[in-house]
C-alpha positions in Angstrom: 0.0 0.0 0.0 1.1 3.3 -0.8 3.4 5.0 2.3 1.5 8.4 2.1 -1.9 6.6 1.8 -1.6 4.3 4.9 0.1 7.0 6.9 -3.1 9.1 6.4 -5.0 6.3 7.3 -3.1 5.5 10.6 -3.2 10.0 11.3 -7.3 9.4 10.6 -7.4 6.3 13.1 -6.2 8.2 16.3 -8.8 11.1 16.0 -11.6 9.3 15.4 -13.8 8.9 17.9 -16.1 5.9 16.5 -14.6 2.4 17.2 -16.7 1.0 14.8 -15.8 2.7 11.9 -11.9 2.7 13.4 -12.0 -1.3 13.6 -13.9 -1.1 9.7 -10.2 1.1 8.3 -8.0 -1.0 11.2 -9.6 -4.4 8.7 -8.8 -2.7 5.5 -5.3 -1.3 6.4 -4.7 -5.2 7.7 -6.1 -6.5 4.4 -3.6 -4.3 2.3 -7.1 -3.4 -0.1 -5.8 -0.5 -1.2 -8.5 0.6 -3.5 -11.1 0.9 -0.7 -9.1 2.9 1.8 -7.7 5.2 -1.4 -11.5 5.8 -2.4 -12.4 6.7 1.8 -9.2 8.9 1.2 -9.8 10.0 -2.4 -10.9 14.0 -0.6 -13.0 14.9 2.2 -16.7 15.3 1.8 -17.4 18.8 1.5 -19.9 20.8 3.2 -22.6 22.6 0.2 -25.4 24.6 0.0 -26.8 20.9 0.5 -25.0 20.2 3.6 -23.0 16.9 3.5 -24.4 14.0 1.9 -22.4 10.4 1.7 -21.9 6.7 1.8 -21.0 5.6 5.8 -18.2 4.3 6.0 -14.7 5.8 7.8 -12.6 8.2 6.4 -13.0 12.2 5.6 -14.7 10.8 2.4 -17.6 9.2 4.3 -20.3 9.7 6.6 -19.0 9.2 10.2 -18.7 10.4 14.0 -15.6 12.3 13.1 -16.8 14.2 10.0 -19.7 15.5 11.7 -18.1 17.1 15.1 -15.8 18.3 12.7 -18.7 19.4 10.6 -20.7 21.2 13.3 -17.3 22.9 15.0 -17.1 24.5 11.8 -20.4 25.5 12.2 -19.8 26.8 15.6 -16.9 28.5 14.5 -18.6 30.0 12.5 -21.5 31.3 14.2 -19.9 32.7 16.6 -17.4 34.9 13.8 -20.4 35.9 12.5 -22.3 36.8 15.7 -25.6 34.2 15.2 -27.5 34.9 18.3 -29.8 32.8 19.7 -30.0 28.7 20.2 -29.0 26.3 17.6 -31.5 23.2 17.2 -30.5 19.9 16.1 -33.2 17.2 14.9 -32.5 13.3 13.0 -34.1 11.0 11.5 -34.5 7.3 12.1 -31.1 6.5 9.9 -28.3 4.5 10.6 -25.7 6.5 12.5 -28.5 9.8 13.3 -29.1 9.6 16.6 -25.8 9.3 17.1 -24.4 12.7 14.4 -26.9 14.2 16.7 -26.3 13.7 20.1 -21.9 14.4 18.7 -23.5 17.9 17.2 -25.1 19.0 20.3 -22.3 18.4 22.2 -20.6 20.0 20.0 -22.1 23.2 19.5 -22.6 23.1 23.8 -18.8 22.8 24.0 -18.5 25.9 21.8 -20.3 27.8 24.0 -23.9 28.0 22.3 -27.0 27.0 23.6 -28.0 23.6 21.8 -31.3 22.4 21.6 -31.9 18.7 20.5 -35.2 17.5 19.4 -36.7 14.3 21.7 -36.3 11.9 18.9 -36.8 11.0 15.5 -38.5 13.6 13.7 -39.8 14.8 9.8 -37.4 17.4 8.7 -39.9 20.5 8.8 -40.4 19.9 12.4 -36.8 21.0 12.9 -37.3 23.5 9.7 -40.2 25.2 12.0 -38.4 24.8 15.6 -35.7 27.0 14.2 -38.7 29.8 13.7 -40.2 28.7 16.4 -37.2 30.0 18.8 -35.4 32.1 16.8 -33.0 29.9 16.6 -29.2 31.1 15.1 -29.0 27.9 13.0 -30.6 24.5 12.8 -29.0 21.5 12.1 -30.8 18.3 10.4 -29.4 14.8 10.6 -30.8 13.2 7.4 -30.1 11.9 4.1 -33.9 12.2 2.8 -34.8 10.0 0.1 -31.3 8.7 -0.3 -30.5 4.5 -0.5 -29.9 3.4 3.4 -26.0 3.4 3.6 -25.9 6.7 2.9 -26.7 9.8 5.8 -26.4 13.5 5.6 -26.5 17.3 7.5 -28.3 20.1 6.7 -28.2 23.3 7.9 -30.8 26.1 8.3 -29.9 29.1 9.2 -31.9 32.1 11.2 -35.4 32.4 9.5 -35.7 28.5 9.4 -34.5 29.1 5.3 -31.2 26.0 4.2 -28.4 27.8 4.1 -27.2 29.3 1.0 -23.9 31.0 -1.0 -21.6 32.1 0.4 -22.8 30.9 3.7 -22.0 27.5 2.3 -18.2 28.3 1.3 -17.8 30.3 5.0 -18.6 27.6 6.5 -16.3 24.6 4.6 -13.5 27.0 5.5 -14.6 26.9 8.8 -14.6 23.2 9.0 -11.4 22.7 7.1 -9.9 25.1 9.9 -10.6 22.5 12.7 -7.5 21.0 13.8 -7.0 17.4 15.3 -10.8 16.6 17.3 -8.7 16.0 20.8 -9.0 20.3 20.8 -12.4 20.4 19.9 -14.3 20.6 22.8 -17.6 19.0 24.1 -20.4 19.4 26.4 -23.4 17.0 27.6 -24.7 20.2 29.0 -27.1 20.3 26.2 -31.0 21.0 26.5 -32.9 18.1 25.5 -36.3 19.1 24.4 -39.7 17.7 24.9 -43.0 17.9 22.9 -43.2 21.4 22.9 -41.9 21.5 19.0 -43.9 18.6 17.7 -47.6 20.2 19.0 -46.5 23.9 17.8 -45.7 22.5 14.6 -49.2 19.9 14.5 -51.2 22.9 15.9 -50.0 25.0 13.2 -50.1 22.6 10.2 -53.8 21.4 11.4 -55.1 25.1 10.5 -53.8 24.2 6.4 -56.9 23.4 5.4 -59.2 25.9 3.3 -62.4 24.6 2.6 -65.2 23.0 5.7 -64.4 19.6 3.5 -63.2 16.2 5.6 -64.6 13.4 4.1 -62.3 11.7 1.9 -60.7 8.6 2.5 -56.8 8.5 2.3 -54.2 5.5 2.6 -50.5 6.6 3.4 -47.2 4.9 3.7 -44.2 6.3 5.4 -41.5 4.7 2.9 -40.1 3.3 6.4 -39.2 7.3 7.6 -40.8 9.0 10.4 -43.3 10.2 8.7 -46.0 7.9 9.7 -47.2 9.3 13.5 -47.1 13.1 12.7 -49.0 12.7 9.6 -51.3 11.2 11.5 -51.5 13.7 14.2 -51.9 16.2 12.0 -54.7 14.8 10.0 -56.9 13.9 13.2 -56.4 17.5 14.5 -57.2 19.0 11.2 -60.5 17.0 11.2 -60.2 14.4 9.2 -60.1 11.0 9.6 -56.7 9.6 9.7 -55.8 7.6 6.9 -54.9 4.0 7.1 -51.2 2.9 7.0 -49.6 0.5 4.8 -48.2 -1.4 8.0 -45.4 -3.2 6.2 -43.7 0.7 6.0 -45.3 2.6 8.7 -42.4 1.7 11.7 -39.1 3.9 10.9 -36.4 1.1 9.7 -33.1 2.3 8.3 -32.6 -0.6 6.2 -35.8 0.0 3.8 -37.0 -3.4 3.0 -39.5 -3.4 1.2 -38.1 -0.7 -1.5 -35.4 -0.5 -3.8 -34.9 2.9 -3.0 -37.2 4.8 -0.5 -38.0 7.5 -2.9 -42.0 8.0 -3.9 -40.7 8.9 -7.3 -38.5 5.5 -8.2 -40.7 2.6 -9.7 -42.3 0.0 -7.4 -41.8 1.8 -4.3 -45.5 2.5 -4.0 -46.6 -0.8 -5.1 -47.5 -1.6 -1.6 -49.4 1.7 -0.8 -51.1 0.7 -4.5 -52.3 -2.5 -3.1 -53.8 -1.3 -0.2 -55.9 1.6 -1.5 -57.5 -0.9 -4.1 -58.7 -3.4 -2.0 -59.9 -0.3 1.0 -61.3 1.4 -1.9 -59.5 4.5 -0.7 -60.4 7.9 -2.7 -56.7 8.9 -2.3 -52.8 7.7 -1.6 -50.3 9.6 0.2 -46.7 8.7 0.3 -44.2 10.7 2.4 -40.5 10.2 1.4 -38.2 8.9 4.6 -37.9 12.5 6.4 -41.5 13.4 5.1 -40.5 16.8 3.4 -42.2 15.6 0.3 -45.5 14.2 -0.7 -46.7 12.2 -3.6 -50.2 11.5 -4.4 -52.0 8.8 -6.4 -55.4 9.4 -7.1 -58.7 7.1 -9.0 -58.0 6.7 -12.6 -60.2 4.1 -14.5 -59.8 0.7 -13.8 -56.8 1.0 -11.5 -54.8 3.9 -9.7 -52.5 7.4 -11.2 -49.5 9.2 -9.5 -49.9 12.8 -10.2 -46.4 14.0 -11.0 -45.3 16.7 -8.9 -46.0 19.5 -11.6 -49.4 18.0 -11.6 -49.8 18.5 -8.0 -48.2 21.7 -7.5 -50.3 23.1 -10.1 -53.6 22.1 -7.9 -52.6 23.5 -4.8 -51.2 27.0 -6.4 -54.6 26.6 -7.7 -56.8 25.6 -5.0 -55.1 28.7 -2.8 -55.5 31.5 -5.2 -59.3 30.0 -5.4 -60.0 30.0 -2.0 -58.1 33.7 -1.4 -54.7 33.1 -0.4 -52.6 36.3 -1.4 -48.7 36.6 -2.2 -46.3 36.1 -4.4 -46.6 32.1 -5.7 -43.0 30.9 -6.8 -41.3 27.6 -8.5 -38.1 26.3 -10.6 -36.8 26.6 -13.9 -37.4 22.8 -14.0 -40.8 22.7 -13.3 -43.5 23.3 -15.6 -44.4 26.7 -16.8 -48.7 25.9 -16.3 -48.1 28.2 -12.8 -46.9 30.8 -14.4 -49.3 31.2 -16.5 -51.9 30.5 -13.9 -51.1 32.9 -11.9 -50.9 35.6 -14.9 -54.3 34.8 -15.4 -55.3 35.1 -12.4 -53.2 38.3 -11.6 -51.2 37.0 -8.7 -47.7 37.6 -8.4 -45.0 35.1 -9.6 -41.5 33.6 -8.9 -39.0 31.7 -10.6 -35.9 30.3 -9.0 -33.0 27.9 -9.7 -33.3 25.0 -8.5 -33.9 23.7 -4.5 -36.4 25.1 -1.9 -33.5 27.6 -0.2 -34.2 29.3 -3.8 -38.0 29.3 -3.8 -38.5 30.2 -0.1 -36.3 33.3 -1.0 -38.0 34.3 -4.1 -39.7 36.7 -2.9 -40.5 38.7 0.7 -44.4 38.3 0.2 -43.6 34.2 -0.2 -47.4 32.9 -0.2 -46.7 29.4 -1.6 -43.4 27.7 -3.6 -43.1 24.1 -5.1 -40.7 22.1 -7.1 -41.6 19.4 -9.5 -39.5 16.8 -7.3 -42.9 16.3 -4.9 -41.5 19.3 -2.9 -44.3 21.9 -1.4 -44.1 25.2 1.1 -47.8 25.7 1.9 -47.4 27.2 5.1 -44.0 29.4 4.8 -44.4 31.5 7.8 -44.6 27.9 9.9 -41.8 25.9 8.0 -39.4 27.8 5.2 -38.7 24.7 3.3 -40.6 22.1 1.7 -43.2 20.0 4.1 -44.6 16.6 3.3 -47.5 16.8 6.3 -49.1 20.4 5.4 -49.1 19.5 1.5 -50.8 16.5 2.2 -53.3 18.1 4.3 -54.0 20.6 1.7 -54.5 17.9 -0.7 -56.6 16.0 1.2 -58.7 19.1 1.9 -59.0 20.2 -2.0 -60.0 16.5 -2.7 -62.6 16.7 -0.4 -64.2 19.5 -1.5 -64.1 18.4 -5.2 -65.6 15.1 -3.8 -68.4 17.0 -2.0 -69.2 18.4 -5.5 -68.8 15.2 -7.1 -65.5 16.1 -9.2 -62.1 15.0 -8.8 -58.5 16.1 -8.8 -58.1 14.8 -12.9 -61.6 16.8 -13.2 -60.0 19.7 -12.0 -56.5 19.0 -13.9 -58.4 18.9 -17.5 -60.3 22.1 -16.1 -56.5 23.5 -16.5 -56.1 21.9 -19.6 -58.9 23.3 -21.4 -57.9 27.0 -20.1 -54.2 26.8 -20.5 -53.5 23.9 -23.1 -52.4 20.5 -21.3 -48.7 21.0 -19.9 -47.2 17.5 -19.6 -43.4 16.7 -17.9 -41.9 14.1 -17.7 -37.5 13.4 -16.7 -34.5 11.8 -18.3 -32.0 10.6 -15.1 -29.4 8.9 -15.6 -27.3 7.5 -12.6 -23.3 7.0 -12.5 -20.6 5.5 -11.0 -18.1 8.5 -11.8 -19.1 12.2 -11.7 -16.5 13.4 -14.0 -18.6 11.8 -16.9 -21.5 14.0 -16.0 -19.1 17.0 -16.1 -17.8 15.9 -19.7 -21.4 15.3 -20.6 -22.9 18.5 -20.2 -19.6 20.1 -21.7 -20.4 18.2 -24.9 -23.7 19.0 -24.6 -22.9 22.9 -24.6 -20.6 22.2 -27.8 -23.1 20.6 -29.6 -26.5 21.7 -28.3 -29.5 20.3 -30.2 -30.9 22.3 -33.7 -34.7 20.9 -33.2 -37.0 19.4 -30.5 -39.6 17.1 -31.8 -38.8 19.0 -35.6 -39.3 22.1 -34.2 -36.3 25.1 -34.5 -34.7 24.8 -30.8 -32.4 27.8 -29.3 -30.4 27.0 -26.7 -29.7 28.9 -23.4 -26.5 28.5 -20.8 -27.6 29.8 -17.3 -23.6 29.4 -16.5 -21.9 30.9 -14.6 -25.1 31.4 -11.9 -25.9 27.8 -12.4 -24.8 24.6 -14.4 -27.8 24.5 -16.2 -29.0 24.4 -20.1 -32.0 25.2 -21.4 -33.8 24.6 -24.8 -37.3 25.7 -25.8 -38.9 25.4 -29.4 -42.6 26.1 -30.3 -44.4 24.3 -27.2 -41.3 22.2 -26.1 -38.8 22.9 -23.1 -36.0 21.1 -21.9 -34.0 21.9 -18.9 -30.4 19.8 -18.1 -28.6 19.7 -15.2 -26.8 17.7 -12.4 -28.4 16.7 -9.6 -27.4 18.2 -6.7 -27.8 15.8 -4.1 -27.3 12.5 -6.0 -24.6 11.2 -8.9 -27.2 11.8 -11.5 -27.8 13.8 -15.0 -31.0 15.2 -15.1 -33.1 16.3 -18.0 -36.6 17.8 -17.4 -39.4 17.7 -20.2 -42.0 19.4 -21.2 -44.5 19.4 -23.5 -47.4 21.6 -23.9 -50.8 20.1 -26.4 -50.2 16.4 -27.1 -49.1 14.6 -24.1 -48.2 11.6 -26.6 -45.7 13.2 -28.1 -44.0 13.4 -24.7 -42.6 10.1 -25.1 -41.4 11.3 -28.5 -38.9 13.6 -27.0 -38.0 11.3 -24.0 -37.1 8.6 -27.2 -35.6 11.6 -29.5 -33.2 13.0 -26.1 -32.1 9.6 -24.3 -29.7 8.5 -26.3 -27.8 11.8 -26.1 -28.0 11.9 -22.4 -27.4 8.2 -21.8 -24.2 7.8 -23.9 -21.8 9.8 -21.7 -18.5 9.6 -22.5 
């Protein structure tokens, strides 16, 4: 094994704290396998407007003990430069290693002197996202990795106002951590407070009042995807009024090891074949799915002979809708990547409008007068003075109040969708991703995609647009076509985002006429 390479190896085994993940690099260095402690070596997981995100496993290029007290003395360090005032909040999930990032973080953050708060448990994401509103906290930390696969884990950081964190705060504060010197200096405290249920019923109370319309009877089935998503939903939906929907069992318990999915994502195939199941044989008027931390919501409604996932544009599109019908003022705000149907909804109805690059610490600052923001990836902000971020539990609760009220007038939500259709021309999206095992190809991808952008889309003259160097984003548009491309930012994927407005069949046209471009990256 390669000198330099070991001795970084044996400098990384006496300052971490974790004897589990020093025995896991103690069995590698002993096996000589070079190639896996060069790859947990390869850099150090930096710390980006997404927070950290990453495989566990030892080493700075993992997800481990030592990485995050590292990670929040930088943020410490940082917060005290800069003069945050007020307490700093830390919730998890129900991952692998999150109780644990937690409880290291909050001692952390108490060793530096600042008054660290630490949820009582495992908790959605928007219930830390409205504790750090709640007590005007300096920053909040989040211990999740969403919808990732279940080795990986991750940290995100909100700062005052409950918003993520965004440039340059990001940048300040990988300096900060790449400041830290050996942990033995960085100090701890276990004089952090614990908290107790005080978050959880300010943040059901407030989510319960989501609903617009007198409307509760619908009938809802709702699987957790294994997360924590499964008791506060519920909460929230007996408090609102309505009756609480029935769980798909098999998922409802938090378990960090996702059985029963290949991915616990509501958007990847199969994973709400269960959910599916259940609703049919309930006869259920609507599915919910929350995604792990429950910041997003997907929805699968009647359709026919068997069942239909709205996509999130779909969704998005009926909420806007629903509140500008039922009086909600503001400005109304989404993505380049999602469809363009809300803009011109909310032209029509003359209501102001956002647009934003992509990721909810975008939307909820798009504008002061912030009234409602969504992304197509099943992420809604229906309640931004409550939770500044996306939230799985109020979006479903707004759902299941517009379904109701449709229902009580014997519609539905496709009724309502082709409504849309007929006033603004059917808008239908759809997305190319394409998964890899080495980012650079990505990176030469999109470069030969700026070289050689394409002349038509679906026959029709195309121009192309470079949103560099704000973002590293393309866009093409030709007469009723759009396509967006970019990396993702939280996972080793290309992603291309379609849309089509008239035909919906010729959809698949441009998802045939653009995949082979995307796909063979070389």
């Amino acid at each position: 094994m390669d000198a330099d390479l070991r001795d970084a190896a044996e400098r990384w085994l006496t300052d971490d704290p974790d004897p589990v993940t020093r025995a896991e690099l103690r069995a590698l260095l002993d096996a000589g396998d070079e190639a896996a402690v060069a790859d947990r070596f390869a850099g150090r997981l930096e710390f980006g407007t997404a927070g950290l995100r990453g495989p566990l496993r030892a080493g700075p290029n993992g997800m481990n003990r030592a990485v995050v007290r590292r990670t929040a003395a930088g943020l410490a360090a940082w917060l005290r430069r800069t003069g945050g005032s007020g307490p700093v909040v830390v919730g998890y999930d129900a991952r692998h290693g999150s109780a644990e990032f937690a409880a290291d973080s909050a001692a952390v953050l108490a060793g530096a002197g600042l008054d660290a708060r630490l949820l009582p448990g495992p908790l959605p994401t928007p219930v830390l996202a409205h504790a750090v509103r709640l007590f005007d906290a300096a920053a909040g930390v989040m211990v999740t990795a969403s919808h990732n696969p279940p080795q990986d884990n991750g940290y995100k950081v909100y700062t005052a106002g409950g918003a993520q964190i965004v440039p340059p705060v990001d940048a300040e504060i990988e300096a900060a951590v790449a400041a830290i010197g050996p942990l033995s200096t960085v100090p701890m405290s276990y004089a952090y407070t614990v908290l107790g249920d005080e978050v959880l019923e300010s943040y059901v109370d407030s989510v319960a009042r989501v609903p617009r319309t007198e409307h509760r009877r619908i009938r809802t089935v709702h699987t957790a995807l294994h997360g924590v998503g499964a008791a506060v939903l519920r909460q929230a939906f007996d408090r609102a009024g309505f009756e609480p929907p029935e769980p798909v069992a098999e998922q409802a318990e938090p378990d960090p090891d996702f059985p029963t999915v290949p991915f616990p994502n509501p958007e990847e195939p199969g994973a709400l074949d269960l959910a599916l199941a259940l609703a049919e044989r309930t006869g259920a008027d609507l599915l919910i799915a929350s995604d792990p931390d429950a910041d997003r919501c997907a929805v699968a409604v009647p359709a026919g002979a068997g069942w239909r996932p709205l996509t999130g544009d779909e969704l998005g599109v009926l909420l806007a809708d629903h509140l500008i019908r039922t009086g909600r003022t503001g400005t109304y705000a989404t993505t380049i990547v999602s469809s363009s149907l809300l803009s011109k909804l909310c032209a029509a109805r003359g209501v102001p409008f956002g647009e934003t690059l992509t990721g909810f610490k975008w939307i909820v600052r798009a504008a002061d007068d912030l009234t409602y923001g969504y992304e197509e990836a099943l992420g809604y902000c229906v309640l931004p003075d409550v939770v500044r971020d996306k939230d799985g539990i109020s979006a479903a609760l707004l759902v299941a109040d517009l379904a109701a009220a449709l229902a009580a007038a014997g519609r539905t939500l496709p009724d309502r969708l082709d409504e849309l259709a007929a006033e603004f021309g059917r808008h239908s999206t759809a997305q190319i991703s394409v998964r890899v095992d080495d980012l650079r190809r990505i990176a030469d991808t999109m470069a030969a995609l700026r070289a050689d952008p394409p002349g038509t889309l679906l026959g029709r003259p195309a121009t192309a647009e470079d949103l560099l160097p704000d973002a590293d984003v393309l866009r093409w548009r030709a007469e009723d076509v759009r396509v967006v491309v970019r990396p993702s930012g939280t996972e080793p994927k290309l992603k291309a985002y379609l849309e089509v407005v008239g035909d919906p069949a010729a959809l698949a046209d441009l998802r045939a006429e653009l995949t082979p471009r995307l796909s063979s990256m070389s």
